[in-house]
DSSP file (Angstrom, degrees, kcal/mol; ACC not computed):
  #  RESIDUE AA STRUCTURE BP1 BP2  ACC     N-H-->O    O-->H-N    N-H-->O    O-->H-N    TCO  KAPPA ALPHA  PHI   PSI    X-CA   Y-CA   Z-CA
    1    1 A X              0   0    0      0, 0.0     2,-0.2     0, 0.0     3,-0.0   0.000 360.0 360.0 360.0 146.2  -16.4   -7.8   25.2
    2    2 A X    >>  -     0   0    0      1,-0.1     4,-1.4     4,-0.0     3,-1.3  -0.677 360.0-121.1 -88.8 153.2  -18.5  -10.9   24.2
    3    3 A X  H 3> S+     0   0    0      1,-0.2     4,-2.6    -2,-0.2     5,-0.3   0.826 113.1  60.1 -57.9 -30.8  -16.8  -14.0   23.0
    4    4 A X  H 3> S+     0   0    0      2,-0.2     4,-0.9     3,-0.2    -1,-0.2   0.772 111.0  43.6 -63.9 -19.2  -18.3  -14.0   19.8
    5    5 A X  H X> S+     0   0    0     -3,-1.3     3,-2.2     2,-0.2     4,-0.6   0.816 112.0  53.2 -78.4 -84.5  -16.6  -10.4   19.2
    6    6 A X  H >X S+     0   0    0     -4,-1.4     3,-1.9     1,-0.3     4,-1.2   0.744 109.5  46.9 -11.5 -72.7  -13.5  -11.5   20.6
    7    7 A X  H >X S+     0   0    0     -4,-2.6     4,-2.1     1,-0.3     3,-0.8   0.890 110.2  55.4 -33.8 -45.6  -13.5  -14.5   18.2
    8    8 A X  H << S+     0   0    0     -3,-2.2    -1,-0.3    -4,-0.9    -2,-0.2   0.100 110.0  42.7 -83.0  24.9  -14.3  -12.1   15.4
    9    9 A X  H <X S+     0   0    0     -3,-1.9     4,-0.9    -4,-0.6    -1,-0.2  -0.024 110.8  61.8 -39.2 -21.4  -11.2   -9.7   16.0
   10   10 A X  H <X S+     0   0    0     -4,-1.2     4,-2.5    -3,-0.8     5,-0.3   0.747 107.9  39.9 -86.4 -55.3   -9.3  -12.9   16.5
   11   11 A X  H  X S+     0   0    0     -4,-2.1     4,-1.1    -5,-0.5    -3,-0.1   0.806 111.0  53.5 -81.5 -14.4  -10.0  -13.9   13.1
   12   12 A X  H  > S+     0   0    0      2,-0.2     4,-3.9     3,-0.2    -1,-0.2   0.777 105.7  53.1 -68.1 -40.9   -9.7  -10.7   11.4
   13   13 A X  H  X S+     0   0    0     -4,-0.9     4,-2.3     2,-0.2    -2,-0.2   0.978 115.0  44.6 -49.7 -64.5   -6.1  -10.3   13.0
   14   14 A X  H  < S+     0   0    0     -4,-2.5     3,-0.4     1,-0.2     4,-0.4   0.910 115.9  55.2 -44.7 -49.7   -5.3  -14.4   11.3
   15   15 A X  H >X S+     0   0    0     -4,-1.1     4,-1.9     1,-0.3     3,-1.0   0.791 101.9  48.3 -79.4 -68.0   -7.0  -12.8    8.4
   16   16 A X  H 3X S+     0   0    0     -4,-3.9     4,-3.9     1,-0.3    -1,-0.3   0.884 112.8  47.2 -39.6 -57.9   -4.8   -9.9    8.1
   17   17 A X  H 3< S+     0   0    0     -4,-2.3    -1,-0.3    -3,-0.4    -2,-0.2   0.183 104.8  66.0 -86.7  27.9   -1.4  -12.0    8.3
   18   18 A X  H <> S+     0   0    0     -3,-1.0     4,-0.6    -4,-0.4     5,-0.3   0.672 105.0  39.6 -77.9 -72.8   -2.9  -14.1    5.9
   19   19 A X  H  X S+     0   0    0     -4,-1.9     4,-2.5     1,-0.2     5,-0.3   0.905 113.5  49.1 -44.1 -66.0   -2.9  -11.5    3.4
   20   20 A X  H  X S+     0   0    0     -4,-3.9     4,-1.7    -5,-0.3    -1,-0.2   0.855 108.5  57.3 -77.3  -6.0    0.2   -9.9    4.0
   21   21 A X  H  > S+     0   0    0     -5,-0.2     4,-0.7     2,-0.2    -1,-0.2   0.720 109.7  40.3 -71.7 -19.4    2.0  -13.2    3.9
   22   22 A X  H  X S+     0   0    0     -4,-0.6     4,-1.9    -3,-0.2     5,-0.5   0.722 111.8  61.7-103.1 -49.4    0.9  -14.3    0.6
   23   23 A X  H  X S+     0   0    0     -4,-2.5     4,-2.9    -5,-0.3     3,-0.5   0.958 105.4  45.9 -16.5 -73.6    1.5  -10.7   -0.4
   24   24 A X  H  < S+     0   0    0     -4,-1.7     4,-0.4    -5,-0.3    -1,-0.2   0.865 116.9  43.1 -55.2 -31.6    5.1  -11.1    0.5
   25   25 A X  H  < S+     0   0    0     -4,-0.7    -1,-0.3     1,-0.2    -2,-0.3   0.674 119.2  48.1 -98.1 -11.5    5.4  -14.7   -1.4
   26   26 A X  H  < S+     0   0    0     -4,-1.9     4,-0.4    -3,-0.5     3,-0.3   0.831 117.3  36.2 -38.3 -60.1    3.4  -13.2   -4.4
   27   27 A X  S  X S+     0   0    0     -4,-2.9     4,-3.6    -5,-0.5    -2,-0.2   0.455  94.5  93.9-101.0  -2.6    5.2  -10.1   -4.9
   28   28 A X  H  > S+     0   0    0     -4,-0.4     4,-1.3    -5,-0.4    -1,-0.2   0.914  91.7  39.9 -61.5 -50.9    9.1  -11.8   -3.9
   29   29 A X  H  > S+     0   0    0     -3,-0.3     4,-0.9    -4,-0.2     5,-0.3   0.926 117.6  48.5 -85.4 -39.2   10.2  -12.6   -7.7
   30   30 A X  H >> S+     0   0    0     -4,-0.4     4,-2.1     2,-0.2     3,-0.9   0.958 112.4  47.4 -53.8 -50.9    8.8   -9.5   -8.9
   31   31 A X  H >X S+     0   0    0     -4,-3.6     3,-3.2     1,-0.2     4,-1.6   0.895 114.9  50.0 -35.7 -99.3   10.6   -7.6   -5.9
   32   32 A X  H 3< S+     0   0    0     -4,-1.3    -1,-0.2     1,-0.3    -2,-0.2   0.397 108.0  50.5  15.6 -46.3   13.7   -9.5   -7.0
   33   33 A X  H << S+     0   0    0     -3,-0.9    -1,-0.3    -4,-0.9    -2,-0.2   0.831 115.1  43.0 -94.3 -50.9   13.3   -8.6  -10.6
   34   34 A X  H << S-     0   0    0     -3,-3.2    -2,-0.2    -4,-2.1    -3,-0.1   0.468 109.4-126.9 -97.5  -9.2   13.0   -4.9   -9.6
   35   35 A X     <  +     0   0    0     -4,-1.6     2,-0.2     1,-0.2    -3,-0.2   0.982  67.3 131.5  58.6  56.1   15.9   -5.4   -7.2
   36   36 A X        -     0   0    0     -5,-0.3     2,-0.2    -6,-0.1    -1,-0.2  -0.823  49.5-123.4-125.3 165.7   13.5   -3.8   -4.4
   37   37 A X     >  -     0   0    0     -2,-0.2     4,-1.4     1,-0.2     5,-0.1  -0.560  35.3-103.1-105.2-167.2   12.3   -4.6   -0.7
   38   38 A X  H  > S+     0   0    0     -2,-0.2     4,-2.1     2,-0.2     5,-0.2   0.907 118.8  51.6 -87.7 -41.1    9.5   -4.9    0.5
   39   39 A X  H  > S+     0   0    0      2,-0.2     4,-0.8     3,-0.1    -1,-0.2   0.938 114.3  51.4 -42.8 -37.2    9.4   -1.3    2.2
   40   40 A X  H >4 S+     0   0    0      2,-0.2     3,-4.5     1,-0.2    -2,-0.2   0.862 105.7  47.3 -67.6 -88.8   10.3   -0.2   -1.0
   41   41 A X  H 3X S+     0   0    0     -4,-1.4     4,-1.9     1,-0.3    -1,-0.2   0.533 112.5  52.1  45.8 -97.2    7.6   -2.0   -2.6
   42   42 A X  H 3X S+     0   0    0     -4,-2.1     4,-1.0     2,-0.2    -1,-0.3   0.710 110.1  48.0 -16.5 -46.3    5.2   -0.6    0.2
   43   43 A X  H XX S+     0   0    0     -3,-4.5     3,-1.5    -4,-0.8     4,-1.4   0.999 111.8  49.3 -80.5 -57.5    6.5    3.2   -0.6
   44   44 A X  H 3> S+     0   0    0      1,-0.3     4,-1.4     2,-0.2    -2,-0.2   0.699 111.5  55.5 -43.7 -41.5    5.9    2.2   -4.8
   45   45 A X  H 3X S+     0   0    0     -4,-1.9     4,-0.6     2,-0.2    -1,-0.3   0.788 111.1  40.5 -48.1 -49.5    2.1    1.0   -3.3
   46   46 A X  H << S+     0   0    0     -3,-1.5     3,-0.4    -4,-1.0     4,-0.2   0.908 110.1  61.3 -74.6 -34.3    1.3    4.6   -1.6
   47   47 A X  H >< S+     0   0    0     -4,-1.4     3,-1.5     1,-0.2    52,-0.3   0.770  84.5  86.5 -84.4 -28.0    2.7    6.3   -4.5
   48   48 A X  H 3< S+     0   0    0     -4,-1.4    -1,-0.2     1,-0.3    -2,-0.1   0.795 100.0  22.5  -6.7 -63.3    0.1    4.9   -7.1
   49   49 A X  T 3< S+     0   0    0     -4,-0.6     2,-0.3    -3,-0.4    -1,-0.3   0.477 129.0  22.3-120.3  19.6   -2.3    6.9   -6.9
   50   50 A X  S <  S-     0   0    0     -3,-1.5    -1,-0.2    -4,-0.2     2,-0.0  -0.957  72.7-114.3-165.0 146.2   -1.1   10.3   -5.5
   51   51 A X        -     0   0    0     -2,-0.3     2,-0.3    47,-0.1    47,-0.2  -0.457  44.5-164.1 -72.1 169.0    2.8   12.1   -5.4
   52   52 A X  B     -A   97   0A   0     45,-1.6    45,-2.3    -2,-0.0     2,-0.2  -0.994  20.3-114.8-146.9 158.2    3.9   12.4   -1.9
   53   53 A X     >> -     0   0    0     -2,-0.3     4,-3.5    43,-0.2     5,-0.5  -0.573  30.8-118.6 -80.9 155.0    6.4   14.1    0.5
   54   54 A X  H  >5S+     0   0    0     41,-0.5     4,-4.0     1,-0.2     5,-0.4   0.997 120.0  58.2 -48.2 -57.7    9.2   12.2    2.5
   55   55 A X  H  >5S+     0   0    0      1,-0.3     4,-1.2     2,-0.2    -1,-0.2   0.784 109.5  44.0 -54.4 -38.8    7.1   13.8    5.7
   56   56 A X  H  >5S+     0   0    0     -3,-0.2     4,-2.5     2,-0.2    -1,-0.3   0.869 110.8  48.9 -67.8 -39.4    3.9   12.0    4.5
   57   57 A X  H  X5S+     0   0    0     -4,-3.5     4,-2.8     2,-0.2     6,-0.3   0.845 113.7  53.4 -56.7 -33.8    5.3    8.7    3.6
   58   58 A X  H  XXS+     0   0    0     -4,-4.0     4,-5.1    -5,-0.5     5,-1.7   0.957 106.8  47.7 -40.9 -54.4    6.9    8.9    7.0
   59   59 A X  H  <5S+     0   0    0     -4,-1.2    -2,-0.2    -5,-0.4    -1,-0.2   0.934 113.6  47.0 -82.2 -51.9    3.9    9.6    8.5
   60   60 A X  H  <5S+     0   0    0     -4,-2.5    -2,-0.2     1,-0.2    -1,-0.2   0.911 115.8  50.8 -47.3 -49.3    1.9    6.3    6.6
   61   61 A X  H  <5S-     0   0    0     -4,-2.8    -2,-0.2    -5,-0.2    -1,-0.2   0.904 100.3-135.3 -49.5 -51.0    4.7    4.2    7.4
   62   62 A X  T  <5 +     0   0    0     -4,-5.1    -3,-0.2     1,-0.3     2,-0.2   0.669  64.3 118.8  98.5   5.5    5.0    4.9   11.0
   63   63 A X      < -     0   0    0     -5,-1.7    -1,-0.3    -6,-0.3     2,-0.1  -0.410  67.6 -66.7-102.5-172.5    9.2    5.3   10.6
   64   64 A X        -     0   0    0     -2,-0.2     4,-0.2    -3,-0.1    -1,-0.1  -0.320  36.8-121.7 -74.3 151.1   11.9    7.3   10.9
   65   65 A X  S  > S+     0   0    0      2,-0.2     4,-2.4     3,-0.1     3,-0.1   0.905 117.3  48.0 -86.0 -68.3   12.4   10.5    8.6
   66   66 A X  H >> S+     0   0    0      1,-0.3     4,-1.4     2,-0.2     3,-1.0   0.951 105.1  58.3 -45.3 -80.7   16.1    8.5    7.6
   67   67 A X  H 34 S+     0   0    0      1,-0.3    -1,-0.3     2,-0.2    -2,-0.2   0.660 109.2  39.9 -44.5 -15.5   14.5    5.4    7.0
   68   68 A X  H >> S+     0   0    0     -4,-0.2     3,-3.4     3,-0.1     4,-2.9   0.926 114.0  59.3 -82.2 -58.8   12.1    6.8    4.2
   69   69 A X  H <X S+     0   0    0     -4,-2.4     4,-1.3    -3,-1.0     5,-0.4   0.928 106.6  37.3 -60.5 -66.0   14.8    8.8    2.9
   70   70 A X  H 3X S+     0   0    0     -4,-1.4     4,-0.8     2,-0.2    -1,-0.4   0.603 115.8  58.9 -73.9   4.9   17.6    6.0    2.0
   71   71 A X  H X> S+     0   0    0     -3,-3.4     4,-2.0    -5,-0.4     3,-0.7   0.866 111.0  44.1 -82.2 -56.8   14.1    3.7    0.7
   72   72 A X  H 3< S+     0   0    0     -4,-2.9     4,-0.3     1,-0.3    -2,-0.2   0.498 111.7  56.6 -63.0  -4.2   13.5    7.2   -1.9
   73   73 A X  H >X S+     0   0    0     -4,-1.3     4,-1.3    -5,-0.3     3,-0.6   0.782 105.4  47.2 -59.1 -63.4   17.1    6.9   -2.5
   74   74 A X  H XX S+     0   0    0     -4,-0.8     4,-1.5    -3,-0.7     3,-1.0   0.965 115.3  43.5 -48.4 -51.4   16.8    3.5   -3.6
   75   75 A X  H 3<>S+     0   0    0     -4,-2.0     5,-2.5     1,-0.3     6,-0.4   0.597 111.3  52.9 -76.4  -8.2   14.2    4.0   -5.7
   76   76 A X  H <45S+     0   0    0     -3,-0.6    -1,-0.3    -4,-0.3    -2,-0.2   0.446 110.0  47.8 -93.4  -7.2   15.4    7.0   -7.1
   77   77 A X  H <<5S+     0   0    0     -4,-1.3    -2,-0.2    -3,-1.0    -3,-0.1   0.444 109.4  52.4-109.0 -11.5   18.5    5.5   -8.0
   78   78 A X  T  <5S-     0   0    0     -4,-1.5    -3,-0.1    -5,-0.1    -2,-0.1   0.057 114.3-117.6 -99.5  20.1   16.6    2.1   -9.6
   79   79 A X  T   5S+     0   0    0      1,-0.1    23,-0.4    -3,-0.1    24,-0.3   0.713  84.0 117.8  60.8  22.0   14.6    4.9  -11.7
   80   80 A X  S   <S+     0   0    0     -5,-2.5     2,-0.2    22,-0.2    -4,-0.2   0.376  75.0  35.7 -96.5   6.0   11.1    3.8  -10.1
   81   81 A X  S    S-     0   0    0     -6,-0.4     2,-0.3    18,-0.3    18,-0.3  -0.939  71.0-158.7-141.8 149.1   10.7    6.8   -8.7
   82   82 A X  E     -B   98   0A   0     16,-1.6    16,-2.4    -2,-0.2     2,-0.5  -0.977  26.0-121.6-134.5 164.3   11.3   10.9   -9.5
   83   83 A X  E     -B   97   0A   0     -2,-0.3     2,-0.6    14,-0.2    14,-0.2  -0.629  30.7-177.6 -82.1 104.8   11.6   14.0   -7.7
   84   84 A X  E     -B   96   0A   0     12,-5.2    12,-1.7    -2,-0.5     2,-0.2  -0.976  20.4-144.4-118.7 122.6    8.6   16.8   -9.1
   85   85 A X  E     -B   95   0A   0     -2,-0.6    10,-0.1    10,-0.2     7,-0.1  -0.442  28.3-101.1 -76.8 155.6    9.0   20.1   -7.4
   86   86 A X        -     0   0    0      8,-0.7    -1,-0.2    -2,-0.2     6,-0.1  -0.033  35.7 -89.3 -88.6-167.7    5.4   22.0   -6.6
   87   87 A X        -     0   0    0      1,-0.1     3,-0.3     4,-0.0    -1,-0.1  -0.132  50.3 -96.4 -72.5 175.5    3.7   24.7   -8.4
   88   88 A X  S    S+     0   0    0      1,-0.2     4,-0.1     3,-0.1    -1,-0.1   0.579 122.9  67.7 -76.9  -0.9    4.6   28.4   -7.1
   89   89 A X  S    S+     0   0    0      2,-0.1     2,-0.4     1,-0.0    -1,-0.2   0.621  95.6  78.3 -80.0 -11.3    1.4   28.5   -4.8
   90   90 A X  S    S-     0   0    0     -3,-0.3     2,-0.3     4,-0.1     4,-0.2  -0.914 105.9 -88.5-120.4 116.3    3.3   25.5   -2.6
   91   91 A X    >   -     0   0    0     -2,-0.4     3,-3.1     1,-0.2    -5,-0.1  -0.085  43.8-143.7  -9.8  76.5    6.0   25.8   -0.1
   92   92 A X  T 3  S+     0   0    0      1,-0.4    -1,-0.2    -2,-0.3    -6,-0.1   0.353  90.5  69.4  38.9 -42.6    9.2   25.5   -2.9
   93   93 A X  T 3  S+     0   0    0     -8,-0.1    -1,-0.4     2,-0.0     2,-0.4   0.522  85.2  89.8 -78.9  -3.4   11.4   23.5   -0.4
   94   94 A X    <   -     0   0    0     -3,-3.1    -8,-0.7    -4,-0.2     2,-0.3  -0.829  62.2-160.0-117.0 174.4    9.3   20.7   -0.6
   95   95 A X  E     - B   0  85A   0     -2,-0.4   -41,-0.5   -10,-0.1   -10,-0.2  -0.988   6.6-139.6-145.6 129.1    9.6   18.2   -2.9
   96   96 A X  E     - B   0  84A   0    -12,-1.7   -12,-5.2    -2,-0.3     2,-0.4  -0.490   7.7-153.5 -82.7 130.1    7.2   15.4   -4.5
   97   97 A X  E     +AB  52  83A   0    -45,-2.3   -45,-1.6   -14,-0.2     2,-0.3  -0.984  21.8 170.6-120.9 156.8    8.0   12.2   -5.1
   98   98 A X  E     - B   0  82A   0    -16,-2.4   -16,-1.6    -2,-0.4     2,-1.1  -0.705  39.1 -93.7-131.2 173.8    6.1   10.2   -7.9
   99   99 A X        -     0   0    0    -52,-0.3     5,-0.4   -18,-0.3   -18,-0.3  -0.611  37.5-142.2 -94.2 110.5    6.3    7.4   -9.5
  100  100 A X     >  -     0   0    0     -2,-1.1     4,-1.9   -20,-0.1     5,-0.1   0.283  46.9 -88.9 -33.2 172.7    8.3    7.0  -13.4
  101  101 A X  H >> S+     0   0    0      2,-0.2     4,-1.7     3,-0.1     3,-0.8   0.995 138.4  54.8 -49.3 -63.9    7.5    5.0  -16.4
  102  102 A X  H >> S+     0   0    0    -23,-0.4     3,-4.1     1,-0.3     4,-0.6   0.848 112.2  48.9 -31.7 -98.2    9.8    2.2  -14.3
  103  103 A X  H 3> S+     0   0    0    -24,-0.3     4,-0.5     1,-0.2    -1,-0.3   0.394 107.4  48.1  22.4 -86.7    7.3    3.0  -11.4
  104  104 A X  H <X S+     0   0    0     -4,-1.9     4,-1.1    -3,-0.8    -1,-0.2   0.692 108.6  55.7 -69.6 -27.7    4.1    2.6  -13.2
  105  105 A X  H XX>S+     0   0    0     -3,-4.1     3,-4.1    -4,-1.7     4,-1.6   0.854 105.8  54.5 -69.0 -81.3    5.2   -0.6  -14.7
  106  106 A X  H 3X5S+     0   0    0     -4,-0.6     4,-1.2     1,-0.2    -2,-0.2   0.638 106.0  48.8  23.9 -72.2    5.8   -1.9  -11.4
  107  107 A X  H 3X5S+     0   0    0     -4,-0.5     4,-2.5    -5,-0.2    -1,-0.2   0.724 106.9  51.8 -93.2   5.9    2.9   -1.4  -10.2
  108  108 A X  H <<5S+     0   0    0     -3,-4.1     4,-0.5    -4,-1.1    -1,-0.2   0.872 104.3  57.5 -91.2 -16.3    0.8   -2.7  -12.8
  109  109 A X  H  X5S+     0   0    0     -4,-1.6     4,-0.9    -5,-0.2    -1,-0.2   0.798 108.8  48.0 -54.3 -49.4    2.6   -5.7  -12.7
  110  110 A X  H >X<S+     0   0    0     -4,-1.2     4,-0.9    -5,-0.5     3,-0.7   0.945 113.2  50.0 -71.1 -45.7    1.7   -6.2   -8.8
  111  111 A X  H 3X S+     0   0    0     -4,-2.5     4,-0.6     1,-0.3    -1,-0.2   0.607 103.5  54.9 -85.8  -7.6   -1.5   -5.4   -9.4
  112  112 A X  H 3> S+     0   0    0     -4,-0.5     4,-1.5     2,-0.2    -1,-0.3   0.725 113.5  48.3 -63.2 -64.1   -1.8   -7.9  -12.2
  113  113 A X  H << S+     0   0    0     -4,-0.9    -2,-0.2    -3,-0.7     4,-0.1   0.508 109.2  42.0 -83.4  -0.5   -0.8  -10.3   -9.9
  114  114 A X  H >< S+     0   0    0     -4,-0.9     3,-0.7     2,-0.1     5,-0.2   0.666 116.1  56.9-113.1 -46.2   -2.8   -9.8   -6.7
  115  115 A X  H >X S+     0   0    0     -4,-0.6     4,-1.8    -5,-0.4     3,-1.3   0.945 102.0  53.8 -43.8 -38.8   -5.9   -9.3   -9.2
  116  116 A X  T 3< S+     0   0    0     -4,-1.5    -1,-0.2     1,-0.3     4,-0.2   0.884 114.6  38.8 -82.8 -18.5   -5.4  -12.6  -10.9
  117  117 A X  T <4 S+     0   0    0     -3,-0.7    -1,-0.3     2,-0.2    -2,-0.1  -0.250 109.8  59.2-116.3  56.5   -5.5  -14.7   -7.6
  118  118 A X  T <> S+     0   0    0     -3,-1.3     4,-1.3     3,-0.0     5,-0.3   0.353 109.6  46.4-126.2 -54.1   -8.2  -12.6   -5.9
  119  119 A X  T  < S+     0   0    0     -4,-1.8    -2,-0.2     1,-0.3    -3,-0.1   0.513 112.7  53.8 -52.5 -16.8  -10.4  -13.6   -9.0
  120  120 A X  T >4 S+     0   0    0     -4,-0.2     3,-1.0    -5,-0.1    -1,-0.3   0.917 104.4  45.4-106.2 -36.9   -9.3  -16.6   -8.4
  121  121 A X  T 34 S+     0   0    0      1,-0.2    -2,-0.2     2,-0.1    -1,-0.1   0.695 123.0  40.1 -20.2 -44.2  -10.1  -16.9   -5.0
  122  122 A X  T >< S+     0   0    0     -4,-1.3     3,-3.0     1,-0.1    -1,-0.2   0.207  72.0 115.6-101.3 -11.0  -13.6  -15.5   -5.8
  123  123 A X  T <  S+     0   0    0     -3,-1.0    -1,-0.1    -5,-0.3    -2,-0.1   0.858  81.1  45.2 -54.9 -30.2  -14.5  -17.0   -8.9
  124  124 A X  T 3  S+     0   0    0     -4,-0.3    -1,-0.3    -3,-0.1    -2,-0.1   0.374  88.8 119.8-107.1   9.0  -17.5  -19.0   -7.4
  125  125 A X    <   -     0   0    0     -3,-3.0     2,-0.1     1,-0.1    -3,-0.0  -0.563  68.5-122.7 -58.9 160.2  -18.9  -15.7   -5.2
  126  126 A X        -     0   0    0      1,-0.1     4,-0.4     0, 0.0    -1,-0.1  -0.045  19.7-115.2 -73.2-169.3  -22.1  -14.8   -6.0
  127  127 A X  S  > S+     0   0    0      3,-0.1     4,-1.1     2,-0.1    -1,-0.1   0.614 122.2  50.0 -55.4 -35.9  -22.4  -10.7   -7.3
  128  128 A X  H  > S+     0   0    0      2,-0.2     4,-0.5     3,-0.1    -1,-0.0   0.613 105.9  48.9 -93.0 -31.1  -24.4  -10.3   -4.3
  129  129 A X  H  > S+     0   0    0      2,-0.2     4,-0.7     3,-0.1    -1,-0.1   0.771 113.8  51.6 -83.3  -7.5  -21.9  -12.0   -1.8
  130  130 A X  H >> S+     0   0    0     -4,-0.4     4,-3.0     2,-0.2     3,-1.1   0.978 108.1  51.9 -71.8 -60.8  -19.0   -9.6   -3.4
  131  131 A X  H 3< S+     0   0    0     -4,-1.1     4,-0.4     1,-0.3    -1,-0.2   0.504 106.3  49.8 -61.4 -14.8  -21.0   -6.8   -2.9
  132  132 A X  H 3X S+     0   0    0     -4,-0.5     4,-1.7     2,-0.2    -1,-0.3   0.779 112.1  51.3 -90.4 -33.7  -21.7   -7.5    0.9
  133  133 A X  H <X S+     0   0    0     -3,-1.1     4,-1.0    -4,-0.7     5,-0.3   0.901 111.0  49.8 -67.6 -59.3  -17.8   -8.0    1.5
  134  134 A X  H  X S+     0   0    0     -4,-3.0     4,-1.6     1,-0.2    -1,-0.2   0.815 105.1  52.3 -44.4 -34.1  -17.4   -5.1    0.0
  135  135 A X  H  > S+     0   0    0     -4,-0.4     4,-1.6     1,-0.2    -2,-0.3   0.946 114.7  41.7 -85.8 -48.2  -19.8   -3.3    1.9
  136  136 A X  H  < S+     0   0    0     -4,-1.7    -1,-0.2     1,-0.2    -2,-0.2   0.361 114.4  52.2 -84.9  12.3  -18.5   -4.3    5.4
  137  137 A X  H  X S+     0   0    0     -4,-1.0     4,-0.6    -5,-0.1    -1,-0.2   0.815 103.5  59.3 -81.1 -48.0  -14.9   -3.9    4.2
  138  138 A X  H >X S+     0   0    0     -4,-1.6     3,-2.4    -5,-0.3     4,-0.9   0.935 109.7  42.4 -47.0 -72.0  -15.9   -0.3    3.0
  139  139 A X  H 3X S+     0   0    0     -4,-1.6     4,-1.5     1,-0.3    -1,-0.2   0.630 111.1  53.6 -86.2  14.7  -17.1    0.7    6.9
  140  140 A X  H 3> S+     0   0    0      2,-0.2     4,-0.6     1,-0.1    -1,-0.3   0.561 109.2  50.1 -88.6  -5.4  -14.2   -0.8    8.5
  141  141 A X  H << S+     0   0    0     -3,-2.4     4,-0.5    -4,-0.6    -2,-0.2   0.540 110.8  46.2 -66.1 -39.1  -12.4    1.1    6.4
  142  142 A X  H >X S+     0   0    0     -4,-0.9     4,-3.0     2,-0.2     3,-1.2   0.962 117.4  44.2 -35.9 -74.9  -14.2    4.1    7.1
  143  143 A X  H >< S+     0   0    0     -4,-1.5     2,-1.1     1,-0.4     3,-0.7   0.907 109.8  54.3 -57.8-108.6  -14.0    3.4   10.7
  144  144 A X  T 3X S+     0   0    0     -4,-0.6     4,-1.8     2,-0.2    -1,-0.4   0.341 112.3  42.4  28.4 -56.9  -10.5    2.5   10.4
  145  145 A X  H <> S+     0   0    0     -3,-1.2     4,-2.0    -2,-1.1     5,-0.4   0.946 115.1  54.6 -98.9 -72.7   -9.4    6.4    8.4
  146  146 A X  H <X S+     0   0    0     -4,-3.0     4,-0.6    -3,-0.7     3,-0.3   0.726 114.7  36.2 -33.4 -72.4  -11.7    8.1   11.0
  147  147 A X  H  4 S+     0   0    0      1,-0.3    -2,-0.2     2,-0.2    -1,-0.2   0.686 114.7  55.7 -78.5 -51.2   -9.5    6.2   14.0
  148  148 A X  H >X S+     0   0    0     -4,-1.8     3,-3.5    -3,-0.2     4,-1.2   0.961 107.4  48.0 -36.5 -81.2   -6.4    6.7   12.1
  149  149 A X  H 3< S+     0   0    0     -4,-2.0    -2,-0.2    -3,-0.3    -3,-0.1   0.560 106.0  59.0 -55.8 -18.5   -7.0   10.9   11.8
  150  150 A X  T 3< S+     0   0    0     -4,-0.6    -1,-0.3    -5,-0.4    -2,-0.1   0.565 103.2  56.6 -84.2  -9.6   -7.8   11.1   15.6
  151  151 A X  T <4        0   0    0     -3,-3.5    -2,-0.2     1,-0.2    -3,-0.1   0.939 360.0 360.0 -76.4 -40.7   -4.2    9.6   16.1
  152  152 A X     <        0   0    0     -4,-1.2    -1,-0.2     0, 0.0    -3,-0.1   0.763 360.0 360.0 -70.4 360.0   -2.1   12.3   14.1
């Protein structure tokens, strides 16, 4: 590996706990407010944009069966989350969970708040330098889902 790679893997790694540290101090009073963790948080994050089974959240998390379960406990018992059973074409034992009214405030609230200091972050890119960040976020992201699907 060349040192100039190295470096750049080095700095993507700071880069990364960068993020999710100002994540955590971002999102803390709102957590707090919502009487959540941060796993929980995490779960509310996955659940945005699609319902899910305990066995999938499991499986994005990278935990224990239990430990998903008593986080969807919490969250079903602080009404940010509900329990949606499938159509009849879909296996009947399992059960979806999605996000509430609660929920969807929640997340629009985090997202409200990581938007406004991304913009702020960004406010003197160009259009053109967004769009190039974007584009090599995109296929490391790619890369990344691809690398990810050879694991399970």
């Amino acid at each position: 590996m060349t040192r100039q790679l190295e470096d750049h893997i080095a700095f993507l790694e700071m880069f990364i706990n960068n993020v999710n540290t100002l994540t955590a101090k971002l999102l803390k009073d709102l957590q707090n407010e919502y009487g959540i963790s941060v796993e929980q948080s995490n779960v509310l994050a996955m659940l945005n944009n699609e319902s899910m089974t305990i066995s999938q959240i499991t499986e994005k998390q990278g935990v224990n069966k239990a430990a998903v379960s008593r986080r969807i406990n919490k969250l079903l018992d602080a009404g940010l989350v509900v329990l949606e059973k499938p159509n009849a074409n879909i296996d009947q034992r399992l059960k979806f969970i999605t996000l509430s009214k609660k929920g969807k405030s929640y997340m629009e609230k985090r997202k409200t708040l990581i938007n406004d200091i991304a913009m702020d972050f960004t406010k003197d890119f160009s259009s053109e330098d967004l769009d190039q960040v974007r584009h090599v976020l995109e296929v490391i992201n790619y890369r990344m889902t691809n690398y990810s699907s050879k694991l399970s």
